[in-house]
C-alpha positions as CSV (number, residue, x, y, z in Angstrom):
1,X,0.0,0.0,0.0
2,X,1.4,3.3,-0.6
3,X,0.3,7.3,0.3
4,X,1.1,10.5,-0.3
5,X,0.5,12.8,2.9
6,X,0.2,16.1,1.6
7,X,-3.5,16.5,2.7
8,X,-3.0,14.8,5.8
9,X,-0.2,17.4,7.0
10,X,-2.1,20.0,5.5
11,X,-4.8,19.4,8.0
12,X,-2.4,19.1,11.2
13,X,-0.7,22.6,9.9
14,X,-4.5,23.9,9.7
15,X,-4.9,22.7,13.4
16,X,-2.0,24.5,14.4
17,X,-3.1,27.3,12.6
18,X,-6.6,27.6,14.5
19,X,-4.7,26.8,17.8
20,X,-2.1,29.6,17.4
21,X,-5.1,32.2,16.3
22,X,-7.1,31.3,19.3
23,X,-5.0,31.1,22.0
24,X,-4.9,34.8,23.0
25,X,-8.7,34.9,23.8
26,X,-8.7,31.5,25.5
27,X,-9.1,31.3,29.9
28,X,-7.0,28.0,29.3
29,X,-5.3,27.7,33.2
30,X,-7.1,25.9,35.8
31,X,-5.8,25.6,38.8
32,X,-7.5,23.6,41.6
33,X,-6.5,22.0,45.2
34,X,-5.5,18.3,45.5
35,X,-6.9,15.8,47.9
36,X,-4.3,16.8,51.2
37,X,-3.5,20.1,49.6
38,X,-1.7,19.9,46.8
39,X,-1.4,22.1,43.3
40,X,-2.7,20.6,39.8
41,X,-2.4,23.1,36.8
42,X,-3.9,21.8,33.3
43,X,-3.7,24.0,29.8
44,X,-6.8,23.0,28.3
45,X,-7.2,23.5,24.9
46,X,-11.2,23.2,24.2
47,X,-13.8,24.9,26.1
48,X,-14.3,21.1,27.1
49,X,-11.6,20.9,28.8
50,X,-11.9,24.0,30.6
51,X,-15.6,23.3,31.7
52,X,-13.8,19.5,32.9
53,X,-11.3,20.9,34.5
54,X,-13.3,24.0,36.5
55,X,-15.4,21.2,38.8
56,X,-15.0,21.0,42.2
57,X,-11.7,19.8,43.7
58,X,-11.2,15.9,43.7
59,X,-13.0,15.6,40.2
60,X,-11.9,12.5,38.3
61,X,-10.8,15.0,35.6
62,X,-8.8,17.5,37.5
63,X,-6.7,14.4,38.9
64,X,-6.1,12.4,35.9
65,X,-5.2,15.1,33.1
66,X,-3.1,17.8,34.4
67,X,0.0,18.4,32.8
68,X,1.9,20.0,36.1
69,X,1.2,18.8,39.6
70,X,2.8,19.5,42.6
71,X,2.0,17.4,45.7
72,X,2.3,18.0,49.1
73,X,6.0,16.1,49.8
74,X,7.3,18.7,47.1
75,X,6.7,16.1,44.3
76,X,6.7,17.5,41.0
77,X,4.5,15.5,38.1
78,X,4.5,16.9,34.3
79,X,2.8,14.9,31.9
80,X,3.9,14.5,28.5
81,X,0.4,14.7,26.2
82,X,2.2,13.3,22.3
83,X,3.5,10.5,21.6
84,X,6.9,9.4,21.6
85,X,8.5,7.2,18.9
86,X,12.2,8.2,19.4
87,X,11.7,11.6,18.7
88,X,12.4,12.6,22.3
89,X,9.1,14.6,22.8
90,X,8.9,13.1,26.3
91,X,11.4,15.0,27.8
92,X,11.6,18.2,25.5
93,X,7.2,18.9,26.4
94,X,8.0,18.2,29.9
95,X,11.1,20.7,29.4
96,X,9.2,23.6,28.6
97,X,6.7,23.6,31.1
98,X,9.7,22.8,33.5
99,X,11.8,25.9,32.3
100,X,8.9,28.4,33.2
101,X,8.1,26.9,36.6
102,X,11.8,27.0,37.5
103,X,11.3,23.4,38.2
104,X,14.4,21.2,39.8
105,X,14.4,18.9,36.9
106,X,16.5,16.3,38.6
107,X,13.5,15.2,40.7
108,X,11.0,16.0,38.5
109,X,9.0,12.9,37.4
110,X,7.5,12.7,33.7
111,X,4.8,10.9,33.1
112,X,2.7,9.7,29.6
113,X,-0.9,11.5,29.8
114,X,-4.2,9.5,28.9
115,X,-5.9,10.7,25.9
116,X,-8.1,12.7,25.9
117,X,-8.8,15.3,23.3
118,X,-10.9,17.0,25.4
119,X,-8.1,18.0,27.8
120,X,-5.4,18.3,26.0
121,X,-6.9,19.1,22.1
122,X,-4.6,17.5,19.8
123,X,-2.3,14.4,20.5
124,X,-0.2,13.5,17.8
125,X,3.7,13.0,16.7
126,X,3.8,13.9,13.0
127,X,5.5,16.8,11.2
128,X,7.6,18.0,13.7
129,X,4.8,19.4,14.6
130,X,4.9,19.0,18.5
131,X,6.7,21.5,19.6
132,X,5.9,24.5,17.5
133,X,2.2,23.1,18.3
134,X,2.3,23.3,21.8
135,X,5.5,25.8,23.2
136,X,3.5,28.5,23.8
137,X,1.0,26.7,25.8
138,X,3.0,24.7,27.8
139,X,5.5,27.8,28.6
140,X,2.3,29.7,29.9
141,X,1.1,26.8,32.3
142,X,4.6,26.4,33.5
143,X,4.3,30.5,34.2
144,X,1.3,30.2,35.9
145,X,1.9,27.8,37.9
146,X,5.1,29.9,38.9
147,X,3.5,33.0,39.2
148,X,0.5,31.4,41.4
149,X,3.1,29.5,43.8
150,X,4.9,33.6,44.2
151,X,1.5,35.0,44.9
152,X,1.5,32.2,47.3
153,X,4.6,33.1,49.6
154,X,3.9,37.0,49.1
155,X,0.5,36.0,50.9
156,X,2.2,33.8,53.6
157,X,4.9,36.2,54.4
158,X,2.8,39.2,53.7
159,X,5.7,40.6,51.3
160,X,5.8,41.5,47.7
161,X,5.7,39.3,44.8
162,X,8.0,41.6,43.2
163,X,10.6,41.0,45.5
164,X,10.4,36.9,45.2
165,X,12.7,34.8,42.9
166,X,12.2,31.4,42.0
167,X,14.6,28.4,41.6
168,X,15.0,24.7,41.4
169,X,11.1,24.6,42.8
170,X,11.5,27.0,45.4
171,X,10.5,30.5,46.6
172,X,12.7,32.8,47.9
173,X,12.2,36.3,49.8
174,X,16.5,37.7,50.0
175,X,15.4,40.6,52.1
176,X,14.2,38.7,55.1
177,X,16.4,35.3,53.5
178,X,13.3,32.8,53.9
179,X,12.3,30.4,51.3
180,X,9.5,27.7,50.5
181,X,9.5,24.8,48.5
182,X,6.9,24.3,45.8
183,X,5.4,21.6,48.2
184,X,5.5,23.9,50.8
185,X,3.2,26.1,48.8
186,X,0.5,24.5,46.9
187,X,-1.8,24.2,49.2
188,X,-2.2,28.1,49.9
189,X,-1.6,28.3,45.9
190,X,-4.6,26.5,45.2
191,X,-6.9,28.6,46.9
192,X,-6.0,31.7,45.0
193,X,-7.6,33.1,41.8
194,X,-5.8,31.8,38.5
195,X,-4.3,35.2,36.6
196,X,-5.2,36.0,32.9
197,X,-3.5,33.9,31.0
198,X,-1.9,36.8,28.7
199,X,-1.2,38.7,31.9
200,X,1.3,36.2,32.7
201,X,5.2,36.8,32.0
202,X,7.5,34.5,30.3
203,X,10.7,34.1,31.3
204,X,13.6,35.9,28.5
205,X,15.2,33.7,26.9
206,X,19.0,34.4,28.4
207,X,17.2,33.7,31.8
208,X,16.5,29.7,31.1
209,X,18.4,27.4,32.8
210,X,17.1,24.2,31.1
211,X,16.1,25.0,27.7
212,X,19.1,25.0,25.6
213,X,21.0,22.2,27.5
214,X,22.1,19.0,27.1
215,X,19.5,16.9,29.1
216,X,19.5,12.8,29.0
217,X,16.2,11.6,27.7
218,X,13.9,10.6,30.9
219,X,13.2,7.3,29.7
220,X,17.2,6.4,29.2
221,X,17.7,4.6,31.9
222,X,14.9,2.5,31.7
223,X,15.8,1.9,28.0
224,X,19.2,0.5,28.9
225,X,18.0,-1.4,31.3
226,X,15.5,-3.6,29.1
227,X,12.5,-2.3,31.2
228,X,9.5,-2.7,29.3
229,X,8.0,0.8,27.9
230,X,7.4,-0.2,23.9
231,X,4.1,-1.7,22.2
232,X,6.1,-5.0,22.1
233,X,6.5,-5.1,25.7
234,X,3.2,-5.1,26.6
235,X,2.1,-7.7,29.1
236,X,-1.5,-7.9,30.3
237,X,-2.9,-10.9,32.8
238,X,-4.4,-13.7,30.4
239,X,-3.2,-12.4,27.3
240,X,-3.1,-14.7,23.7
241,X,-0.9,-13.9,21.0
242,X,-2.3,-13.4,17.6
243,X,-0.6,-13.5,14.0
244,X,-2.9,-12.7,11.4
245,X,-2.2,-13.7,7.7
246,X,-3.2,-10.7,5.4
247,X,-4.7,-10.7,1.9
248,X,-1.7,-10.7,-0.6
249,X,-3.4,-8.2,-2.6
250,X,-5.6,-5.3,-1.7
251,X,-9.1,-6.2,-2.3
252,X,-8.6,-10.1,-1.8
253,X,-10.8,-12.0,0.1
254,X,-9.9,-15.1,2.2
255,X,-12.4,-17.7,1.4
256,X,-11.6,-21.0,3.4
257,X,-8.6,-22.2,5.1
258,X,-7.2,-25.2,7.2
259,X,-8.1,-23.6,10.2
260,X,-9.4,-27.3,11.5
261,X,-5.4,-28.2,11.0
262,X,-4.0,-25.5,12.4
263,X,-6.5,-25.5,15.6
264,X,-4.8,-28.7,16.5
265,X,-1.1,-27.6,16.7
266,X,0.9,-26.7,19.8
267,X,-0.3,-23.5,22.0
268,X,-3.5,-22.7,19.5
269,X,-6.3,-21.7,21.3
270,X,-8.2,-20.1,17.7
271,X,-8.1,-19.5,14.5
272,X,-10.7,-17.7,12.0
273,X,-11.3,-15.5,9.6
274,X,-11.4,-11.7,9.4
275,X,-13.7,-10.2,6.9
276,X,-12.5,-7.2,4.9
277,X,-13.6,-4.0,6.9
278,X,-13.5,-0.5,5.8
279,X,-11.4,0.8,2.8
280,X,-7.7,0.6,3.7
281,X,-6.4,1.9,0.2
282,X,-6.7,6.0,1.3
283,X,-4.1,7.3,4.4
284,X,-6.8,7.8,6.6
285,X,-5.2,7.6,10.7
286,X,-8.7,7.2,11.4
287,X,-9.9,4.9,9.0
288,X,-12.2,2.0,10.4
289,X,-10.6,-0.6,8.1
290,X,-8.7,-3.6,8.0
291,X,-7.6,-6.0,5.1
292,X,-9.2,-9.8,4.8
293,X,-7.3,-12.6,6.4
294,X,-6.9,-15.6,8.8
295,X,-5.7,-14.5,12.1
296,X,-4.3,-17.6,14.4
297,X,-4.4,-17.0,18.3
298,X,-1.8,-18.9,20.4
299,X,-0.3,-19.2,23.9
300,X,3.1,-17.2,22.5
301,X,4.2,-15.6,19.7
302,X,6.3,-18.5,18.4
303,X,3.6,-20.7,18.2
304,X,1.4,-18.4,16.4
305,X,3.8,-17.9,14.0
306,X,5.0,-21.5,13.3
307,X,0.9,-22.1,13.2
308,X,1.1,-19.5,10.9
309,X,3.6,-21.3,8.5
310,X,1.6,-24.4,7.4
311,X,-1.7,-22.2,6.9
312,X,-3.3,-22.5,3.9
313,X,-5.6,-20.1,2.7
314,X,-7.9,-19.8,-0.3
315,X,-7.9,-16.2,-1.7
316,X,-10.9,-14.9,-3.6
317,X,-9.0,-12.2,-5.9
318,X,-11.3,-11.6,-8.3
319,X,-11.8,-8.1,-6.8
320,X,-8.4,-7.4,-5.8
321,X,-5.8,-5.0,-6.9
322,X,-3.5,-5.9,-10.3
323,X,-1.2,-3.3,-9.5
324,X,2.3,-4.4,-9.8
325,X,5.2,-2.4,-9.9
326,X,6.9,-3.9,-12.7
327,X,3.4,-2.7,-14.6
328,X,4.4,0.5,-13.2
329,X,7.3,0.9,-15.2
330,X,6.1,-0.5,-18.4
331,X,3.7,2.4,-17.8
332,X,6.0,4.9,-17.0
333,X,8.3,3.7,-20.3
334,X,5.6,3.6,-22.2
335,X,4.2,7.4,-21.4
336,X,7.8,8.4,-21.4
337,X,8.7,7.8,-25.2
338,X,5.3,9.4,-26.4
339,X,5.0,13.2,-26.9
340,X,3.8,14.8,-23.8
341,X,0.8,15.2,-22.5
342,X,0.8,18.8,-21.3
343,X,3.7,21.2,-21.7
344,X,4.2,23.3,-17.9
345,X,6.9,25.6,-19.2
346,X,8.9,26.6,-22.6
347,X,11.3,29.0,-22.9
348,X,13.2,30.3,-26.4
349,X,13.0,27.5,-29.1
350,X,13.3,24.1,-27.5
351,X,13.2,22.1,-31.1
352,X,16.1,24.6,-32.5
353,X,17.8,23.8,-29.4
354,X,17.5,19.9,-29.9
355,X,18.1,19.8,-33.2
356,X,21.5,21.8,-32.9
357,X,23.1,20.1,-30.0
358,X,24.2,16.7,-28.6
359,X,21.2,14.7,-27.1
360,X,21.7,13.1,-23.6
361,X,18.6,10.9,-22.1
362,X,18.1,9.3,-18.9
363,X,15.5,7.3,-17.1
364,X,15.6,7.4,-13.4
365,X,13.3,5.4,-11.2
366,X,13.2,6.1,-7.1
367,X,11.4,2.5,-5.8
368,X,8.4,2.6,-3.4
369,X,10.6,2.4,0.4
370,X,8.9,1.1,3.5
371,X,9.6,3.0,7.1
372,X,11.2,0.3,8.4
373,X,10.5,0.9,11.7
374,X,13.2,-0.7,14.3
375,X,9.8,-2.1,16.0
376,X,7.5,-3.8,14.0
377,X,3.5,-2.8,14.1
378,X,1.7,-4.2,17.5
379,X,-0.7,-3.8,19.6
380,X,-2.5,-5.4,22.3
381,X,-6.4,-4.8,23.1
382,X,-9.0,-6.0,25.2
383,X,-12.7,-6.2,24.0
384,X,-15.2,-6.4,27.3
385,X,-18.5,-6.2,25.5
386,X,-19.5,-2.8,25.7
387,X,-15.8,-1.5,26.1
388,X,-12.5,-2.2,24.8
389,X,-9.2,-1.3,26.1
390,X,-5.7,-0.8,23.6
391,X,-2.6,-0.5,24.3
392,X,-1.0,0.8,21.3
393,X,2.6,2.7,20.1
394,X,0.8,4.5,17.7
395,X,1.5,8.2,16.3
396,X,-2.0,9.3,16.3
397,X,-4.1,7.9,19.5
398,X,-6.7,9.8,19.6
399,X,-7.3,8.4,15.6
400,X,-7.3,5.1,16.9
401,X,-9.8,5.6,19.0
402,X,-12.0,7.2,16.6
403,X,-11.3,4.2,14.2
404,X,-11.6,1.2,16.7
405,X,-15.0,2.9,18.0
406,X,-16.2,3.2,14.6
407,X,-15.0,-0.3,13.8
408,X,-16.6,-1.8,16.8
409,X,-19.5,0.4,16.5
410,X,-18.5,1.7,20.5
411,X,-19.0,5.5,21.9
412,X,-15.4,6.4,21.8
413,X,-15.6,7.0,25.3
414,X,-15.9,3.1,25.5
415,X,-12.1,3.2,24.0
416,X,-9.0,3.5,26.4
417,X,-6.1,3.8,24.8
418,X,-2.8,3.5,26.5
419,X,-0.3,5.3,24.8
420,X,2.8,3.1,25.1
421,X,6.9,4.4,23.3
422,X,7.2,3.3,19.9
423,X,10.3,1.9,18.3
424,X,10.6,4.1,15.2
425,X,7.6,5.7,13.2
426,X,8.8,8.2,10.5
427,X,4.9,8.6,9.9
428,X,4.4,4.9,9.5
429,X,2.4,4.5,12.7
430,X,0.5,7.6,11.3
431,X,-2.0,4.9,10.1
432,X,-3.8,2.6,13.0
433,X,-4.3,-0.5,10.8
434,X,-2.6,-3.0,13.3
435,X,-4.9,-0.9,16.3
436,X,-8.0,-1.8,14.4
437,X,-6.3,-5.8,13.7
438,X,-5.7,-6.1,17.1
439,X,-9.4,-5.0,18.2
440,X,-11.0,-7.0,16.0
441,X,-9.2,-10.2,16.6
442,X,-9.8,-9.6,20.5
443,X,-13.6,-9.6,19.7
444,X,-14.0,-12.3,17.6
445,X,-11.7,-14.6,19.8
446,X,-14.5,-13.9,22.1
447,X,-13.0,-10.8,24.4
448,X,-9.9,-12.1,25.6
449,X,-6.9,-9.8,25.7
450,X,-4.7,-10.4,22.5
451,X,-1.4,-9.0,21.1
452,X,-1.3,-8.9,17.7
453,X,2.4,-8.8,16.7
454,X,3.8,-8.1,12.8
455,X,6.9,-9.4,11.7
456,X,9.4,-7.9,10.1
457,X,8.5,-9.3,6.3
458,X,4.8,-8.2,7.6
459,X,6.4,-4.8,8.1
460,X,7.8,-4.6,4.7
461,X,5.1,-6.2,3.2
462,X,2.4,-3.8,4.1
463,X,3.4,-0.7,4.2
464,X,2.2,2.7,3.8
465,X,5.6,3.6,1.6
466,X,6.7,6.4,0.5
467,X,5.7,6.5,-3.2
468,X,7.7,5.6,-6.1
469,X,8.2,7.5,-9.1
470,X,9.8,8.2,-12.5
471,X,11.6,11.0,-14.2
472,X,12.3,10.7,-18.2
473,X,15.2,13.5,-18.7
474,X,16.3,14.8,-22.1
475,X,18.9,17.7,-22.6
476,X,21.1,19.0,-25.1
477,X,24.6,20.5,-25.1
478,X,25.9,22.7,-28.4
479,X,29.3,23.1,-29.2
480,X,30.3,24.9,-26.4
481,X,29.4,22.9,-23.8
482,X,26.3,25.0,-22.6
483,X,23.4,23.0,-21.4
């Protein structure tokens, strides 16, 4: 399968667009108190989120989807709202927030948000978009929440914020040489009144400590010591493994298979067909589609996929693609040598010019290239009936959720998605097609919690690649060498 992405990115620079023009008129900090007296700031970016997150303290929404919170013990949690597939968006998200609440970073702990588009508007990693997207934003909640904490200590020690500085999460007051910690003061922060957001000051630029420096990624520990944070690593109590067997053709149908066979070797607990769903041949990330096949559910990978090497599947391709690439360059050959079709540009007399000088032609042909991620499309999902719950390393979850709740025919707020690290993407986990694999295989193996896992020829195989092409060159140099 291949795509072209203009009108995808297109839309995500449009979103940006509408975010950047709005954000001056938007009340977008909320502040509230935490259970025990603690601070949560969110930056909403929807008047949902602001109507979510201005209920009463100890709301489910105020607890789960800030993206700075400061505890009592002087804990300090920033979430991190995109994914991350290596790009390092993580820690950098976190960074900014951190810079502006002159946050000790060394014991500040990042943590992956839950999606929710609600709370946090768009959640994507595509385009290098995620910074330019969101900087502004999350330098003002970091501000606010530093500004709020101030207006804290200037209350408790009945000074002047103007004479306060901040640093490495604390408050200080150098005329009468006190100081608070962050922890200290959240509780007295959260009962004060959140400032205008365009009121707020943002640090200059020569006055950031963190921004600008060489910081180790915060999951870089944990990546070199094996701990499991990728799709692949996904464990869940009671899981099966599935490998599913995909059309070799777009628009094939699988008919009938051995699936009595395979049902008898080692570790199988199922095996069936998937009817083709959707229409997988536009780049849609939220697309309810997946391609006919037999998928095989085991006790373990390996024995799905050694159940999956003596399947045998009958394939109805009477509807399916004849697309081939070597037709592609008949094609291309063909149209080549024939006058063209529609002249863009002339300039002078091109036929004097041709006539007069030495001909040189060249064919070039640049091959349809697959991402090749490092990590090979997975994900793991749970159907319970009415719900279903994903665990996914995709680049766009809150597409998947709009796909799998379409595919399923669930409210999407029947769709968790956890989003886990992902081992390479380079807009290949742009598209959700293993998400929506994995849910329906869950559901038709009768709701048990299943991993789907590609291989790497799967990878290759079925791709959304970047396209292929052709370029039919002709020139002509005179006698003095001029082109």
């Amino acid at each position: 399968m291949s795509v072209y992405l203009p009108e995808f990115m297109q839309k995500l620079h449009a979103q940006r667009a509408e975010e950047a023009a709005s954000l001056s008129r938007r009340g977008f900090i909320k502040l509230t108190g935490l259970a025990g007296g603690g601070l949560v700031l969110a930056v909403s970016l929807s008047q949902g989120a602001r109507q979510a997150l201005a209920q009463p303290s100890g709301s489910a929404a105020f607890d789960a989807n800030p993206y700075v919170q400061i505890q009592p013990d002087g804990k300090i949690v920033l979430f991190a709202k995109n994914p991350d597939v290596g790009q390092g968006v993580k820690t950098s998200l976190p960074m900014i927030v951190a810079e502006e609440l002159d946050a000790d970073w060394q014991h500040v702990e990042v943590r992956q948000s839950i999606i929710d588009a609600s709370l946090y508007g768009p959640q994507f990693a595509g385009g290098s978009l995620s910074i330019p997207m969101n900087y502004e934003s999350l330098r003002r909640a970091g501000a606010t929440a530093r500004a709020m904490l101030g207006a804290a200590a200037a209350k408790t020690w009945n000074v002047p914020a103007a004479e306060l500085t901040t640093q490495a999460s604390t408050v200080r007051h150098a005329a009468s040489n006190r100081s608070a910690t962050y922890g200290e003061l959240a509780e007295v922060a959260a009962t004060l009144p959140v400032p205008d957001a365009a009121s707020v000051t943002l640090k200059p630029r020569q006055s950031f400590r963190l921004l600008g420096t060489r910081v180790t990624g915060v999951d870089n520990a944990k990546l070199v010591r094996g701990e499991p944070l990728f799709g692949i690593d996904q464990r869940v109590p009671g899981m099966l493994y599935a490998a599913f067997a995909k059309a070799p053709a777009i628009g094939a149908r699988a008919t009938a298979a051995n699936l009595d066979h395979i049902r008898t070797l080692r570790g199988v607990k199922n095996a069936f067909v998937v009817a083709h769903q959707g229409d997988p041949l536009g780049f849609n990330p939220a697309a309810a589609a997946v391609l006919s096949g037999v998928a095989i559910v085991a006790d373990s990978t390996w024995n799905a996929l050694q159940a999956k090497s003596a399947l045998e599947v009958q394939w109805d391709e009477t509807q399916a693609s004849s697309d081939s690439w070597t037709g592609a360059v008949t094609q291309a050959k063909s149209l080549a040598a024939k006058p063209a079709a529609q002249v863009l540009g002339e300039a002078g007399n091109v036929d004097a010019a041709f006539g007069a000088g030495k001909t040189v032609e060249a064919f070039y042909t640049y091959h349809y290239v697959s991402h090749a991620d490092l990590e090979p499309q997975n994900c793991t999902a749970w159907f319970k009936g009415d719900s279903i719950e994903i665990w996914a390393p995709t680049q766009t979850p809150q597409n998947a959720v709009d796909a799998v709740a379409a595919l399923l025919g669930l409210p999407k707020e029947k769709v968790t998605l956890h989003q886990l690290r992902g081992g390479g993407g380079f807009g290949r986990r742009l598209a959700n097609d293993s998400v929506c694999e994995a849910a329906l295989v869950s559901k038709q193996a009768g709701g048990v919690p299943v991993k789907v896992q590609w291989t790497r020829e799967d990878d290759m195989a079925f791709d959304y690649y970047r396209p292929g092409g052709f370029h039919a060159l002709k020139a002509a140099v005179d006698g003095g060498g001029k082109l």
